[in-house]
GUFI-660835 format. One record per atom (N, C-alpha, C, O): residue in one letter; x, y, z. Coordinates in pm, whole numbers, plus 50000, padded with zeros to 5 digits. Layout:
! residues N
aXYZ
...
END
This chain:
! residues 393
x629619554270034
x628519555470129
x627819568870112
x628299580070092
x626409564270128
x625819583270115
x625339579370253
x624909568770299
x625629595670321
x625569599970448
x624989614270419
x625389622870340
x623889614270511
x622869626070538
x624029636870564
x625159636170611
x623149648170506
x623969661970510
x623159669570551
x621979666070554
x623629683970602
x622169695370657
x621609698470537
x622079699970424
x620439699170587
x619509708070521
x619829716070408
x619339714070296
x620859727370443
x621389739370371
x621859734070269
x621569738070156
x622659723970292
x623559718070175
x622879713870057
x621749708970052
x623689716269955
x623359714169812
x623819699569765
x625029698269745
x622919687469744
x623299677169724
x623629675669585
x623019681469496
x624649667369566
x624759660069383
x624229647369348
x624829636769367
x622749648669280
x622679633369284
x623439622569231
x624159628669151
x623729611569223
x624179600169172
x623539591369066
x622429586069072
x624279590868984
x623759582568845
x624389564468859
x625489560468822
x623729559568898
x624129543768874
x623779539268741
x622679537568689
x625239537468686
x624939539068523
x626409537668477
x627319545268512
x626549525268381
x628449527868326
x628259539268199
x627139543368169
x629189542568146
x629499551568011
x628589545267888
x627929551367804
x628709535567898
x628539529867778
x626409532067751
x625869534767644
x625769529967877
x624589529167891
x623949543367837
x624609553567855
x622739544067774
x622139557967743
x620969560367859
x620229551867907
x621059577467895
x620469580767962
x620119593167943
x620979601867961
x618779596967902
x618419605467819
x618369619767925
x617699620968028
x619279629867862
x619239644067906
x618489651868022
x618919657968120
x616959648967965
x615839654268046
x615909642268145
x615339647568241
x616209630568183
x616119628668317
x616859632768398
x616689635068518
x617879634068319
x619149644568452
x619139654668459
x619939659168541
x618519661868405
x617699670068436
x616759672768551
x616919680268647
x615709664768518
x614259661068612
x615059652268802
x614519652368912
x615949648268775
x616409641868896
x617549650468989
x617849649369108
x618279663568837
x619099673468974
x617989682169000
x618129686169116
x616839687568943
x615709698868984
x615149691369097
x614819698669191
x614879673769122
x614249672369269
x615079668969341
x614679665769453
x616399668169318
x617569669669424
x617979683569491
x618839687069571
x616919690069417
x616959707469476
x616159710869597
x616249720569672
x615109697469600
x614049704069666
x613949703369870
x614339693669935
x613589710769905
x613669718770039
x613999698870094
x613489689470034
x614959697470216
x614559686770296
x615289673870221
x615499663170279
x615679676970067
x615969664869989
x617609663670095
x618279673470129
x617929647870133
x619439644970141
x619679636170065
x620889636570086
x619579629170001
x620169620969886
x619619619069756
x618449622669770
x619759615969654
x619069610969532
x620069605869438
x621159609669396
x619179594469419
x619949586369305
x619089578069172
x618059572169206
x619409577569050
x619209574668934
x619589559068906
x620779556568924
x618679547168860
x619069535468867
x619169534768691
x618519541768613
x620229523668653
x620269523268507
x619139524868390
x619299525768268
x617709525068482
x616529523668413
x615939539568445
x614799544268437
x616879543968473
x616369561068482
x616099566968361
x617039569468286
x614439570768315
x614199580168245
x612869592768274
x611969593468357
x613279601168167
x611989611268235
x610429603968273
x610089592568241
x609709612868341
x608579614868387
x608109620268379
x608519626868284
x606849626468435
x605839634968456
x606349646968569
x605639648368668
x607029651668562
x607899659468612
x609389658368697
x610339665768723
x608909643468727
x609869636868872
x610229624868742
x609609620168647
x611729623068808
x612279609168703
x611519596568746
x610809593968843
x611849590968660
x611279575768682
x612089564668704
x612049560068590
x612949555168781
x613479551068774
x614649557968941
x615819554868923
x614549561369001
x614859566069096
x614729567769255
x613599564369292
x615599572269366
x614929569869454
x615119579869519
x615999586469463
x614689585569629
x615589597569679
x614899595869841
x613849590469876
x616259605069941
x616009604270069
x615679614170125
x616679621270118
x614749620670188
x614239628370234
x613749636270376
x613019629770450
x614009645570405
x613339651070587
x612069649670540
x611439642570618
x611269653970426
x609869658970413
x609479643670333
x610229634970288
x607929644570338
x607449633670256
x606349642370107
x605539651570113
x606849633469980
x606379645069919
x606009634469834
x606799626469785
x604419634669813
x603139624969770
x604099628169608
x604739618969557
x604059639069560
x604219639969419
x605629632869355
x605879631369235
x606479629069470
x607409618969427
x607559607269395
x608509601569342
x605429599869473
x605609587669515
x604549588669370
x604619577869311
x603799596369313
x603209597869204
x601379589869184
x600959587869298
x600879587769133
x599839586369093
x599429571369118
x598379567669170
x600539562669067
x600149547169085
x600449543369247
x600919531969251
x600369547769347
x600969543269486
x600609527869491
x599489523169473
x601679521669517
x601899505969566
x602109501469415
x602019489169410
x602329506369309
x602579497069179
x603779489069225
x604709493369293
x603609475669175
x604719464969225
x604789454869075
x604589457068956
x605089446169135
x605299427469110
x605029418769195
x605079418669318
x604769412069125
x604619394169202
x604619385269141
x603879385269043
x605409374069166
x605709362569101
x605079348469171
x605409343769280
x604319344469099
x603839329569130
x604269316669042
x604169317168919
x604689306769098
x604849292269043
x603919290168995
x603039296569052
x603449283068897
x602299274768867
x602179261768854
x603269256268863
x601419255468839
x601109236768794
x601639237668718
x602569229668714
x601519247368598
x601839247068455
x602429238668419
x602439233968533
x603269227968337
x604659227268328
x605029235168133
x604349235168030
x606449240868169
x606449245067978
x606439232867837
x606279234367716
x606699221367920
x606549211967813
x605099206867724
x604809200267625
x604499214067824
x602829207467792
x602059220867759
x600879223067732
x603099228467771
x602449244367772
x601969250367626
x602689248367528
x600719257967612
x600039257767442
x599819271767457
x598709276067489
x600669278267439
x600499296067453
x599009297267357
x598049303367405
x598949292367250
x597859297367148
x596179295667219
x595269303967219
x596219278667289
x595259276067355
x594959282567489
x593809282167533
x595959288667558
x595769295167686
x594779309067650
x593669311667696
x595629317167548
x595399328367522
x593319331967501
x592589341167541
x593039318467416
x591889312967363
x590509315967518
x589459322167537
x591359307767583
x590899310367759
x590359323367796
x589289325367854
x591429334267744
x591739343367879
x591109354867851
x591739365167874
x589409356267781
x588919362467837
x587949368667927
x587429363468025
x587689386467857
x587249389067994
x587339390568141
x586579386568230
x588979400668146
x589869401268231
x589419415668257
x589239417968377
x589219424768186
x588879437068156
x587919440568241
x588099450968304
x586709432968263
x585479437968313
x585659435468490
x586709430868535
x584479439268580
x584329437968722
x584659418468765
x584339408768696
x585199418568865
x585029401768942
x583559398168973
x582699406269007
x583429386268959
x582329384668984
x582069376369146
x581119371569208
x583429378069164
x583319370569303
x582919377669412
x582209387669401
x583399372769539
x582669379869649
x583699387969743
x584269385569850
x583669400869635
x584619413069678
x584859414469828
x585999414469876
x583539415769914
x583929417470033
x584549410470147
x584869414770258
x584649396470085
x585509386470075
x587039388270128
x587719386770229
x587099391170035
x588489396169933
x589499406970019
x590629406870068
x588399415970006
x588659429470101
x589359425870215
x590549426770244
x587989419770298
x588179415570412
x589399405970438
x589789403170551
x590099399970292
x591509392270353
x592249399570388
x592939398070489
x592269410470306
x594089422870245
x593249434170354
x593639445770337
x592169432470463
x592289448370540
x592159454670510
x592789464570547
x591049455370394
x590479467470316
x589719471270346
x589059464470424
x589049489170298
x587899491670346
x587189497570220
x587899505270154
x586129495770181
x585539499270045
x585879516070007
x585949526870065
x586009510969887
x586489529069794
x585449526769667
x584979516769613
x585339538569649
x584709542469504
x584839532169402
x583919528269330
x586619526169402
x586799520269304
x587279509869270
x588059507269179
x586619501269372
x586929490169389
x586649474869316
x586969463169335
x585489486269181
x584679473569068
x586179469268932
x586239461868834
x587159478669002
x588859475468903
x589529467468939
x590419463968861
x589429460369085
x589849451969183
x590299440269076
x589259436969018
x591409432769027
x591569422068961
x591769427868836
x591739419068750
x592029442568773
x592289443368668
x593769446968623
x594339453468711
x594389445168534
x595939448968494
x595819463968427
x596679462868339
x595459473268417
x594999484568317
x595979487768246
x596619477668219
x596539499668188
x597089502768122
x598169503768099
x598759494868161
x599129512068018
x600659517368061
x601479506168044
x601239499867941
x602389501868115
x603489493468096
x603299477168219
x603959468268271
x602069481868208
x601259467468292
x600549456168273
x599349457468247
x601109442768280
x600939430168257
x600809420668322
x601499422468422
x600259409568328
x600359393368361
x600689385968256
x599949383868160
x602319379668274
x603049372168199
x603289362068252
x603709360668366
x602949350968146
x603469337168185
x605419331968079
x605859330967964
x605879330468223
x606999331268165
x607679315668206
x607139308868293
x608779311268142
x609419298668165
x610809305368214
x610959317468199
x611769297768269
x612819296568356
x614249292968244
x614989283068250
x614299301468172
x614839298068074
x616839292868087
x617349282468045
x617349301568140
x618529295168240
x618489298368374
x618029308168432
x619099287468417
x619429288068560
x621259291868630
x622219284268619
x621239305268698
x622799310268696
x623279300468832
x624219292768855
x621989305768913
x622469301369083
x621709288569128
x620789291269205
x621859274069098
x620769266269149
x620699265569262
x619689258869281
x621319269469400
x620939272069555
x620199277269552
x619129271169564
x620149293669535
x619339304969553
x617949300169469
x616959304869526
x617659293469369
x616699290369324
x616159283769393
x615129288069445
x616679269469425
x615829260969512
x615849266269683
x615339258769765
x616299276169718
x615629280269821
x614439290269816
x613849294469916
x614129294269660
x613019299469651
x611719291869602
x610599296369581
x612219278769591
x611139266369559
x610649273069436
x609539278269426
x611529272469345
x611199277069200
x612029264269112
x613249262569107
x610609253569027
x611179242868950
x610979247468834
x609939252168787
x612379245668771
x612909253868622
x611669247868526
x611189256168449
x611119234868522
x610409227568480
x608759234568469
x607869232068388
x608799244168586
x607479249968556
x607299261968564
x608109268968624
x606069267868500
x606139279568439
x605789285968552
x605259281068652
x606179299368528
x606219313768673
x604989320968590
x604939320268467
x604139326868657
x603209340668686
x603669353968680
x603359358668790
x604169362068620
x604499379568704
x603479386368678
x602989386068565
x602859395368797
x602149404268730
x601899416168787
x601549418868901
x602169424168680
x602899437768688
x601859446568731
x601419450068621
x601019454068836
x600389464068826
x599949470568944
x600399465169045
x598869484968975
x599129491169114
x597859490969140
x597079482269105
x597569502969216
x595989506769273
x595019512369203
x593969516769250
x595479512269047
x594619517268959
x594319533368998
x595099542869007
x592699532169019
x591519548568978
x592409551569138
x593209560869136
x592269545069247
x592569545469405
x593729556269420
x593669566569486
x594939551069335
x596149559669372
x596019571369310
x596699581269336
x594849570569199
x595479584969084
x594809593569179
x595449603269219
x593229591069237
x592589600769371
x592999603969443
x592649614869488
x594169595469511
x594949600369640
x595469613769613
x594969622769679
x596689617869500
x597639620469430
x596989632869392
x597559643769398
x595709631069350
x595069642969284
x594279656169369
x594209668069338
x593639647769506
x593369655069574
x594599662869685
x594679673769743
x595339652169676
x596589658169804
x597269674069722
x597599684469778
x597319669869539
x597929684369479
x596609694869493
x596609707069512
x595929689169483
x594539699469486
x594939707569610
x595169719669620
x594969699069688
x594809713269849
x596029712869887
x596119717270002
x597029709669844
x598649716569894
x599689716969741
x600859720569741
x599059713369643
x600419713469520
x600939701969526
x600439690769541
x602559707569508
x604259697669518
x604539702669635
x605749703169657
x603759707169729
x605279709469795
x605059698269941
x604009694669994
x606289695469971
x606569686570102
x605909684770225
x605489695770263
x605719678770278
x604869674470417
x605619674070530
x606439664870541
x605509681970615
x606449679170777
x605699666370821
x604539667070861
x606329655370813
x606559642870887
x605179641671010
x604099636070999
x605739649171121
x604509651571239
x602949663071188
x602209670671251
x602989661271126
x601769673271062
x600719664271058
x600969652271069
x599539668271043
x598139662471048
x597329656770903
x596449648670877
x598309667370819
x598579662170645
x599279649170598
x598919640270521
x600479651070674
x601239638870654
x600529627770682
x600339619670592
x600049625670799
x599409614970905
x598449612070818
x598199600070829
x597659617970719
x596359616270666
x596599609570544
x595849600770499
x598039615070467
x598199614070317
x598829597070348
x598689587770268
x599589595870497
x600179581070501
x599629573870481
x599889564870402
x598119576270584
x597119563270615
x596629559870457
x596459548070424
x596429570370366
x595779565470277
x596569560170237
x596499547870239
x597899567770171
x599049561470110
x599309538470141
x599549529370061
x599149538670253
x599279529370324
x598169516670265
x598449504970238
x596759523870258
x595869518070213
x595459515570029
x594559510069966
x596739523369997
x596959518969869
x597899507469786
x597889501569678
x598709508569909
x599619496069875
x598819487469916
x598809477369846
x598199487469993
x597449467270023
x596429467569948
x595819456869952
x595789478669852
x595019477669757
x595739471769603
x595349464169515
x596929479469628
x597879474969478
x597799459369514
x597259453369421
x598209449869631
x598779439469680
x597579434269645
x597649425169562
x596429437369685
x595089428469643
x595369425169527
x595859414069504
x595049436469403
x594609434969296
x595639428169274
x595279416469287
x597089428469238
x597669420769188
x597679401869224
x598299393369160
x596899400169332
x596689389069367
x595319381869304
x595129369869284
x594549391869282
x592899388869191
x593839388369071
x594289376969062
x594249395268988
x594469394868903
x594929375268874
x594649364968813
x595679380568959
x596439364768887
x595539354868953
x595519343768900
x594829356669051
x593709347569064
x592559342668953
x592169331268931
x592129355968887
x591379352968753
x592149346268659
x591669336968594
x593539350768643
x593999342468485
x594309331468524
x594559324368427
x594489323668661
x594699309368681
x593619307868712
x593899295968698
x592629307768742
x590819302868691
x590499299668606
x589629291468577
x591479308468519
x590909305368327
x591639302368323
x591219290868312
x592629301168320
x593519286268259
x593029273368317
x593369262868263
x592439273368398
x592189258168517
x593629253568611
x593879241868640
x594459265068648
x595409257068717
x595429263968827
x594499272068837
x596429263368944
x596809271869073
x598469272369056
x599189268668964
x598759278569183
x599879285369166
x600229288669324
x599319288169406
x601499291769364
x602069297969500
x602969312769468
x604009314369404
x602279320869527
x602999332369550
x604829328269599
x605119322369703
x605629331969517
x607219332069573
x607389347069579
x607719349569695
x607329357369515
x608219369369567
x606459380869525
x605419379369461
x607169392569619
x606229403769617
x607379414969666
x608239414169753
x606909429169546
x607569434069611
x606549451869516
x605939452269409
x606819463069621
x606319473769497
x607609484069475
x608659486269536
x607149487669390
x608149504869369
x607429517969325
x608099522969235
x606819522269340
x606149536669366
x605619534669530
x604789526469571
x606299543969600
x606049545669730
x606609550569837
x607609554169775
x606829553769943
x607619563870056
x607249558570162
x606119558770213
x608699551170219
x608299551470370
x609289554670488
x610399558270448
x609179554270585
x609949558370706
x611469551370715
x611239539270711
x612759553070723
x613739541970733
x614699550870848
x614639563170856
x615349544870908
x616549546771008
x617749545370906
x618279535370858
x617999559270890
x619179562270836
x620569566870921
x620689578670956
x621399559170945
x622309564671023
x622199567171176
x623099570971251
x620829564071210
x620359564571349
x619329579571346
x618879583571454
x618979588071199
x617729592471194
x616969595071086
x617219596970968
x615309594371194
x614579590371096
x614159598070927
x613639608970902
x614499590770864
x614279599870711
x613039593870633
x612379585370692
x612689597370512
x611779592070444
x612709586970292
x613609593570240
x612169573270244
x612869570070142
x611609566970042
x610719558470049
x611949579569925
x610519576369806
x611089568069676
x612099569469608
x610399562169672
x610819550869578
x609689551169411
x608569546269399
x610539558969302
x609729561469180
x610389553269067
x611429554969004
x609279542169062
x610519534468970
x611199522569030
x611589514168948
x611379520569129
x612459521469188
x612269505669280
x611179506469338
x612899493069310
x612469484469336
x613239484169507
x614309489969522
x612719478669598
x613459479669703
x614599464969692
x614419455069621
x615839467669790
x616689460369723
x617139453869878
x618279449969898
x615949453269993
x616169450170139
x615109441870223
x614789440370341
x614619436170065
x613359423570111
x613379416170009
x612419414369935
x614909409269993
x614979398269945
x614889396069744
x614689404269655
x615129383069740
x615259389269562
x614099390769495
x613099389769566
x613889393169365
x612989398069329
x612909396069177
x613259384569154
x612589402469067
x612099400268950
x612649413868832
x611659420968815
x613379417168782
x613719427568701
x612979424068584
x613579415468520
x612009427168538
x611629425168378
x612019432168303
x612019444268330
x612529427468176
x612659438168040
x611499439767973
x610459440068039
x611459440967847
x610449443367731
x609729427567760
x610169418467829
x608349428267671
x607679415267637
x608649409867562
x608849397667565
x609169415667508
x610359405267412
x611719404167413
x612599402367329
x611639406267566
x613679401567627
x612949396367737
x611779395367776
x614059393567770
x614209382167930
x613979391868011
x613919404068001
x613849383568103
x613299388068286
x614499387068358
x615279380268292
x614939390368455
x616149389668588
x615559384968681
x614499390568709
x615889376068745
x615199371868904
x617279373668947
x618319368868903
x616939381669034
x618379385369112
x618089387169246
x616929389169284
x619269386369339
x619549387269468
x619959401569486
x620719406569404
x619579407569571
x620539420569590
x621619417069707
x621549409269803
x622819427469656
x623999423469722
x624679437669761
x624279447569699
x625709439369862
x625889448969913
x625679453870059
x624979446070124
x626029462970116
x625009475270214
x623609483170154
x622849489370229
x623449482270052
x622569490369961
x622629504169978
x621679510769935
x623989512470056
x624119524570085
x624399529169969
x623659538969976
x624979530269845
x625159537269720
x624199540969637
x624179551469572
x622849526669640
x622069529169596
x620669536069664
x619759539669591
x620599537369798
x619779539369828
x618919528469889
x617699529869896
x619569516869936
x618219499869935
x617709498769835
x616649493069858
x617809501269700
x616829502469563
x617519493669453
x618719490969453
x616849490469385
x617449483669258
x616789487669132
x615839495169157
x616959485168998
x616079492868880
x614839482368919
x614839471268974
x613709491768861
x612129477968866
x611919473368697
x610989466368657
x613019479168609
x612699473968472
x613999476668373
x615119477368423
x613819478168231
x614469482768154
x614719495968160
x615749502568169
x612959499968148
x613229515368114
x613039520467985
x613669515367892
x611949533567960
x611719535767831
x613149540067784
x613979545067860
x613349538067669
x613999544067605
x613479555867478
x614289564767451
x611699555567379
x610829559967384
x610009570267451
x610159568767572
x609319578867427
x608239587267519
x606879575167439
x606769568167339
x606379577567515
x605129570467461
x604219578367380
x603779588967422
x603789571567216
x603219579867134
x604179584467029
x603869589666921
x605609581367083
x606469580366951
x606469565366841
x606649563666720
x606159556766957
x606989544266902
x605829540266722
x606279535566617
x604529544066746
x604189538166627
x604569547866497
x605089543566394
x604249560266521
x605389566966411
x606729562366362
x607139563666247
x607529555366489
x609019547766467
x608389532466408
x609329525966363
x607249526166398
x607629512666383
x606789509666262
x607139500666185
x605289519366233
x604059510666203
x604549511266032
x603879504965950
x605889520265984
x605769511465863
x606529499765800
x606609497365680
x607119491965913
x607769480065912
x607159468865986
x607389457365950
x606339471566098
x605559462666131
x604419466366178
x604349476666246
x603369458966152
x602109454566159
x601779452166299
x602509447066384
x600549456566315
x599989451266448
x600269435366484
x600899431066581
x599719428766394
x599939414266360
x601229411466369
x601279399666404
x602779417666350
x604169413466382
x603749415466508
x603009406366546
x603939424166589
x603619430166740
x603419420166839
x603879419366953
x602269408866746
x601699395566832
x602049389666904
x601789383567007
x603199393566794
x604689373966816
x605909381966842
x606249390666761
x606669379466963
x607859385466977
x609139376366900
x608969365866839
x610419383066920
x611499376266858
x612119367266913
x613129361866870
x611269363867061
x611739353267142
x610309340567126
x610159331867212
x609409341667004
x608669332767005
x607219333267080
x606259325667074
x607539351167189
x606069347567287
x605069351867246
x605169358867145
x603729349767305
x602239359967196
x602129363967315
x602419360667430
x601269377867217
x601149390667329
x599349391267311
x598459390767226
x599469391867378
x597829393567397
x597569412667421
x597849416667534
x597149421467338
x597149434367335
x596169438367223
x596769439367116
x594759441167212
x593859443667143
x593729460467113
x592939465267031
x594549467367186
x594599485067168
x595479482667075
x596339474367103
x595499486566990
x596919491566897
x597719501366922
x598889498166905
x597569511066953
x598139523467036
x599399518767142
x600589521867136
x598449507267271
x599199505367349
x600389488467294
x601299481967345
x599779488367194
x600589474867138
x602179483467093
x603269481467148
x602039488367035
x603109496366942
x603869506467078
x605089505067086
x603279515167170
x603579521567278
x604459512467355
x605559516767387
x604099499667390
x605109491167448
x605949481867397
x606569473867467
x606019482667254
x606809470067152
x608399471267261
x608699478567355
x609119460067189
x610009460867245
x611119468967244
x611999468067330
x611159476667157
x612169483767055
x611819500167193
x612669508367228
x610559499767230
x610649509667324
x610999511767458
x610509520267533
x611969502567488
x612709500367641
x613639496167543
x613729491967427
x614679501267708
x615969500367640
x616689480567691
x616009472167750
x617799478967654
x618349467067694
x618349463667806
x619159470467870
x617569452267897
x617409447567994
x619149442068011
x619579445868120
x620139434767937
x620739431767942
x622089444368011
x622729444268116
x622079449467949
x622529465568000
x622489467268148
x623459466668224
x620919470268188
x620809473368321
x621529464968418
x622429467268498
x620779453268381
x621769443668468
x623129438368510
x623639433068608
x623509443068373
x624789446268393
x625729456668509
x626549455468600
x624759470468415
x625379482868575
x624969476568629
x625569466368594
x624179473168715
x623619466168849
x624899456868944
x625149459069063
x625499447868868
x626399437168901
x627469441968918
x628199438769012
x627899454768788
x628979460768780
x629219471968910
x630249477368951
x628069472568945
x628339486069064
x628319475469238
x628589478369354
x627889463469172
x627969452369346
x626399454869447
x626109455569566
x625639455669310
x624049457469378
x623439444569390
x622889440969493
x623549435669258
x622549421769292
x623599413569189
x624359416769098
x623129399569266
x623189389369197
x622479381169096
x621959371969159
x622209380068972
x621089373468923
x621419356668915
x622439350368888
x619939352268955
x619829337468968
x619429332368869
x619889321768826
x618389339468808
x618279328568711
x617339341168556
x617009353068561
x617259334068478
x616659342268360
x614889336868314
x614689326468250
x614019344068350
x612909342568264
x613029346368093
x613769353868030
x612019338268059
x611769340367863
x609929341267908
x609229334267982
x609639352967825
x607849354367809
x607559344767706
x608139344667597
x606549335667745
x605639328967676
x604499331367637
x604149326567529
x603409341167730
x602389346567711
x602109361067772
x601639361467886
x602289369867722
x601799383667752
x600629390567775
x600339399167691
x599829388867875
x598469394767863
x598649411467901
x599349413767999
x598199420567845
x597779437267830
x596589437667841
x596219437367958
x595569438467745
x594449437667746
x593439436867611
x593859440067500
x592349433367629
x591099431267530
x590049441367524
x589509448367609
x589959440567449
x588909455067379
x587619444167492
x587449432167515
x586809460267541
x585749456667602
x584759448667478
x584819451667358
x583759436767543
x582689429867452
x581929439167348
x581799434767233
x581369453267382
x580459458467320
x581819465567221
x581319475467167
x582549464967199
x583659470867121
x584429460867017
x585369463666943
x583789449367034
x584059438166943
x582979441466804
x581759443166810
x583959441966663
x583339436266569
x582109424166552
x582479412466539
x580659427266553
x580329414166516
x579379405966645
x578409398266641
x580259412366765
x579859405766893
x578409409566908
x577719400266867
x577749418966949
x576479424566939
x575549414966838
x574469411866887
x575749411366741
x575619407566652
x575499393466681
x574379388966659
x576419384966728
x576189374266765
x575969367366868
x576089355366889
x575369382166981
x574829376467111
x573129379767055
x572309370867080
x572899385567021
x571289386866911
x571009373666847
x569939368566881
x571709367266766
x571729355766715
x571159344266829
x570109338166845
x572529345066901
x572199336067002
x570859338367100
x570359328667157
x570409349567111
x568999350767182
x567939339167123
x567449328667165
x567879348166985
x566759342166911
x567069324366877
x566229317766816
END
């Protein structure tokens, strides 16, 4: 059990992690330096713990103070998983892909719409609304490849027979502004809870997660448009974020980097585009871990190494097709090679510590069938210019 300590005290964080698993130096590093910091009472490292941008990734920690630079740049980045019509028997990865573009650019629908479902109020940057952008962020169509727990499945009205939705991404331009102005006029350092800062950095904070929650719902609203099918939301959940929890009977702050909550039900662990997915139960008190579970594999990579490590054995064109058969839809080369699979570590692994430490149960296993990243904007196409001229005349 972790139990709050004073202030004064010098905490040790916790590594959830067997021997056998790698966990690269500089995050244990980066996770005892913010286990140092003023107000910190707990912190812990999930098997998918690696460095960051100063703060680990993959982690969660408990706190007196609330400290924006823990919750980082993407606020509300999550998941969500939808059923679809689909079924995988009838399913034509090559012909879908054919579909799906023009994901990249503004919606053309009726934003204020939209807004007005999720309790939004217009921002600067809201023409990104429905997009997946960069980094380690996707909409994957995946199949149900075994089934561990068939209860727990069919109480999530998930038929093995048809294909699932995930799609991976946050508040975009929204969170990096929050993040940027809050260091602008105070730095790193911590927020007293009752302060007029805090109160200000929440509301927005607040208004970034139901911005992440939108977009990830446009999103997958556009790619089941272009496919021609529909779909039901089954799980939602984010991990970059900080909020209020009753610890022990007081109130603390729990920031979540990385970090999946493990106290609203099961959820979705993805590995690489080219390993399996986890749909697991969490199990336990969640006191060891913090309520948290890993939200992925986990680089094993810094990004910007991997094509130096890969590009003289494979080709952009290998990259396409994973070793489980799926196509990746990824027109950057940079970010094709940045996320191959070889740059996260074993999904199989994590899940393992996970089970091995009495955190979750997994129900059942996704396989990627279709990977969408993204498409070079139109005016950045070979040829295209070229053959919208044609077509004028």
């Amino acid at each position: 059990m972790i139990t709050a300590t004073t202030t004064e005290s010098i905490i040790t964080p916790r590594v959830i992690a067997s021997p056998s698993s790698w966990i690269e130096g500089e995050a244990i590093r980066q996770l005892e330096q913010t286990a140092r910091l003023p107000g910190m009472r707990a912190a812990v490292g999930l098997p998918d713990l690696h460095p960051g941008k100063g703060y680990p990734i993959g982690a969660v920690f408990l706190s007196e103070r609330i400290y924006p630079a823990l919750v980082g740049n993407d606020i509300g980045c999550g998941m969500a998983l939808w059923q679809t019509e689909l079924t995988a028997r009838r399913f034509k990865p090559e012909r879908a892909a054919e579909r799906l573009q023009g994901l990249e650019g503004p919606w053309d629908g009726d934003l204020d719409a939209w807004r007005a479902d999720w309790n939004l109020e217009p921002t600067p940057f809201d023409s990104a609304l429905g997009t997946i952008g960069g980094g380690n962020h996707f909409a994957e169509l995946q199949v149900i490849e075994k089934v561990l727990d068939e209860t727990a499945l069919a109480a999530l009205e998930l038929e093995p027979e048809r294909l699932c939705l995930l799609v991976h991404s946050g508040s975009r331009g929204l969170g990096e502004s929050i993040l940027r102005a809050q260091v602008n006029q105070w730095g790193h350092a911590g927020l007293a809870p009752d302060s007029p800062e805090a109160e200000d950095y929440c509301a927005r904070h607040d208004q970034a997660l139901r911005w992440a929650e939108a977009n990830r719902a446009l999103i997958a609203a556009r790619l089941l448009d272009a496919l021609g099918t529909e779909a039901e939301q089954r799980l939602a959940v984010w991990h970059n974020g900080v909020e209020p929890v009753d610890w022990h009977g007081e109130r603390l702050w729990l920031h979540r980097k990385g970090a999946a909550p493990a106290d609203r039900g099961p959820l979705v662990i993805p590995g690489s585009r080219g390993s399996l997915s986890y749909l697991v139960a969490p199990t336990g008190d969640g006191e060891t871990s913090l309520r948290s579970l890993a939200h992925g594999a986990g680089r094993k990579w810094k990004r910007g190494e991997a094509r130096a490590r890969l590009s003289g054995r494979q080709r952009p064109e290998d990259l396409a097709v994973t070793a489980l058969g799926g196509q990746v839809i990824c027109e950057d080369k940079e970010l094709l090679y940045d996320e191959a699979p070889e740059s996260y570590k074993g999904i199989e692994r994590v899940i393992g510590d996970l089970v091995a430490a009495g955190l979750c149960h997994p129900i059942a296993t996704l396989c990627p069938v279709l990977t969408y990243k993204v498409r070079k904007a139109e005016h950045q196409r070979p040829g295209r210019a070229r053959q919208t001229e044609r077509r004028r005349r």
